[in-house]
N, C-alpha and C positions, 0 to 999 in steps of 0.2 A: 214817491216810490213806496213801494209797498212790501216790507219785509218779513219775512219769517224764522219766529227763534224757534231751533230744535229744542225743544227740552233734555237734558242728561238721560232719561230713560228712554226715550224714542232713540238717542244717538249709538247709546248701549242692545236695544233691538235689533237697530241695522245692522251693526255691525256682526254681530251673533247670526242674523240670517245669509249676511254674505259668506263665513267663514266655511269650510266643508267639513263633513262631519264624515268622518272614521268607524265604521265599526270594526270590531277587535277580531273578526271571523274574516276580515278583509286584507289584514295587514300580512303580506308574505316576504318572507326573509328573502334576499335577493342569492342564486344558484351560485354555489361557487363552483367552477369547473376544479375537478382531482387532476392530481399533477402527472405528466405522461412523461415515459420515458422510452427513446428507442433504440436499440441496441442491437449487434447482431453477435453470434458465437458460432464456430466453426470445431472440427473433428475432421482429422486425414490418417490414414493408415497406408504403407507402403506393402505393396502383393506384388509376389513375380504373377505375370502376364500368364495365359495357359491357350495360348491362341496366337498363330503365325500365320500373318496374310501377306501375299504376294501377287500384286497387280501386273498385268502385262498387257501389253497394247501388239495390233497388227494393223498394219495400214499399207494402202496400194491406190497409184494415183490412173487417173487417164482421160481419153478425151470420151469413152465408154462407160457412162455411170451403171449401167446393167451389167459390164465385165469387170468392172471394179469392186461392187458389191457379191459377186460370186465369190470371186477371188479372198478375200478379204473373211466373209463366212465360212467359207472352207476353210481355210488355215485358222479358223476361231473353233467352229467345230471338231477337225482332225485333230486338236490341242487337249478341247476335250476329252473328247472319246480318249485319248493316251495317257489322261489324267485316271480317268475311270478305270482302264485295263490295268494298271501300273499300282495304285493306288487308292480304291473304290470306296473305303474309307474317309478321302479327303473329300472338302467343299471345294468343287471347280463348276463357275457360273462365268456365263458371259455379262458383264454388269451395262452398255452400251453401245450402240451401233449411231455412228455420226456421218454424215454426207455435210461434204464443205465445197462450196464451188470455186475454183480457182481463177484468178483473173489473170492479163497482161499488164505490162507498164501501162497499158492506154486502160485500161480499168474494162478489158472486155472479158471476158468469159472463153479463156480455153479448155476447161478441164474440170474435172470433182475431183476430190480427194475422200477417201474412206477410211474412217479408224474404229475398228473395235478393240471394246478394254475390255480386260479377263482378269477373274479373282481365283488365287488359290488359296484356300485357307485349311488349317485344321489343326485341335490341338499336340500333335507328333511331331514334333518340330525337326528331327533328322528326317521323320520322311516328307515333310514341306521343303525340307533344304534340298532333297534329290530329286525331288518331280521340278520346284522350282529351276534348278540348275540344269536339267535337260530341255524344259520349254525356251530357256531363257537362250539356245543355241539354235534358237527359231525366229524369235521374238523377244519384241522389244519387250524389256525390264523398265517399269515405271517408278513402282515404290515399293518397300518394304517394309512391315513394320509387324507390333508385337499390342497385344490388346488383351484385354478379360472377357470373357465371354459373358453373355448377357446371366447365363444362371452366377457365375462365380461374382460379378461386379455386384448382383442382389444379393447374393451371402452377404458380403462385407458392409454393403448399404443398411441392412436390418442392423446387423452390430454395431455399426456407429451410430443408428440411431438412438438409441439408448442412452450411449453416451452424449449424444449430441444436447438429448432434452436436458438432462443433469448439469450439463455444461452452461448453458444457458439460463437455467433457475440461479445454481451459481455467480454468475454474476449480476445476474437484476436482483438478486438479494443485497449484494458486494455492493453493487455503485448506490440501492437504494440506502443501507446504513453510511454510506462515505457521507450522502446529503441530508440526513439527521432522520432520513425514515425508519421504521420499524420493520418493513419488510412490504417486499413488490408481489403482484396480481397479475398474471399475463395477462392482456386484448387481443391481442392479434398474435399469428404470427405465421411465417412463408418458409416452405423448406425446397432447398435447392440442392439439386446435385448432381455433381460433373462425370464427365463419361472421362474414367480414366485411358491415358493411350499412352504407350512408349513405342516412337519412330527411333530407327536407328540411323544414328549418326553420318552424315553427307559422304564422308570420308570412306567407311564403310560401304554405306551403299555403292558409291562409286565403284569400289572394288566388285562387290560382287556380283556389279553389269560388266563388268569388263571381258568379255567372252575370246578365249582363244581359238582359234580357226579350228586345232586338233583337240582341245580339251573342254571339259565341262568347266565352269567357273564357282570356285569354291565358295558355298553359301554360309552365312552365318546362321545359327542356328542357337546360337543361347542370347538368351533375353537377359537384363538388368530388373529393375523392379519399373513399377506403376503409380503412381498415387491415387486415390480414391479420397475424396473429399467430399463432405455434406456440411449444410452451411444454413443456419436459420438464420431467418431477420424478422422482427415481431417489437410488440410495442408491449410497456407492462403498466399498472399503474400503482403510483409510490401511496402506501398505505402508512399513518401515522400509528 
């Protein structure tokens, strides 16, 4: 058999040609991702409401979907117009007009049903309580409630927002020194905010559907407060 000695320098070649070679312009430090934090901060301020809406409904059934719909828009319109002669000042719209078809126990088709629903709204709240309190010896009373109007809820929106950012730097500073950072970098962040509304209380309203044959039925007319609330949620990242 026939063998072969490596010599010590041939075995020190190979090995040097198998190994991989580095250059110094190749070597990159591996990314460390920076530390994320996500957090959220909120601002509510409470405002009396400057806005009084009163829904009310009309509705007439029959086996005459043509006479039922007459019927039905007249008493929505004549509601109107008494709104407007009375009080021209106020918002009175018709907000919907519904055809439902009525069935028997045997699941046939005797009849439609028609409901239109009516809004009164405006900021005057004794005279929302008067127009409401005379429709409402017509027509059915739905709901009642007390809101901010779209200009007054934007006032208050700008001014907490203000607060709102300061509020929120605040604590992503807070929680970054609680974790040994030096101080946080917003990324992101989402602003939210709620449509303030104050309904008045079931009890209440009950009352003031409760219509006497001879009398108008006394409307409530002073509001409590609102909240208004704006709400960031955002990410920061923790700077050493």
């Amino acid at each position: 058999m026939l063998r072969t000695r490596l010599t010590p320098l041939f075995l020190a070649s190979a090995l040097l040609a198998a190994s991989p070679v580095f250059a110094g312009s190749d070597l990159v430090a591996p990314r460390v991702e920076p530390a994320t934090l996500s957090l959220s901060a909120q601002v509510r301020e409470s405002v009396a409401p400057d806005l009084m809406r009163v829904h009310f409904a009309v509705e007439r059934s029959g086996k005459d979907l043509g006479a039922a719909n007459r019927q039905v828009l007249q008493l929505a319109n004549e509601a109107l117009a008494s709104v407007k002669a009375s009080a021209p000042s106020l918002e009175a719209t018709i907000q919907q007009v519904m055809t439902i078809p009525v069935y028997n126990d045997q699941g046939r088709p005797q009849g439609w049903r028609v409901r239109a629903e009516l809004a009164v709204q405006g900021p005057e709240f004794d005279k929302v309580s008067v127009v409401a309190g005379k429709l409402s010896t017509k027509l059915e009373m739905v709901s009642l409630d007390f809101a901010l109007s779209a200009a007054a809820r934007k006032d208050v929106q700008v001014r907490l927002r203000s607060q709102l950012g300061s509020e929120f730097l605040t604590k992503a500073t807070a929680t970054a020194r609680a974790l040994g950072y030096r101080t946080a970098e917003v990324r992101t962040v989402h602003l939210q905010e709620d449509e303030g509304e104050l309904r008045v209380p079931p009890m209440q309203r009950g009352m003031a559907m409760a219509a006497v044959a001879d009398a108008m039925p006394e409307m409530p007319s002073q509001a409590g407060k609102t909240e208004v609330v704006v709400r960031m949620n955002g990410s920061v990242e923790l700077v050493r």
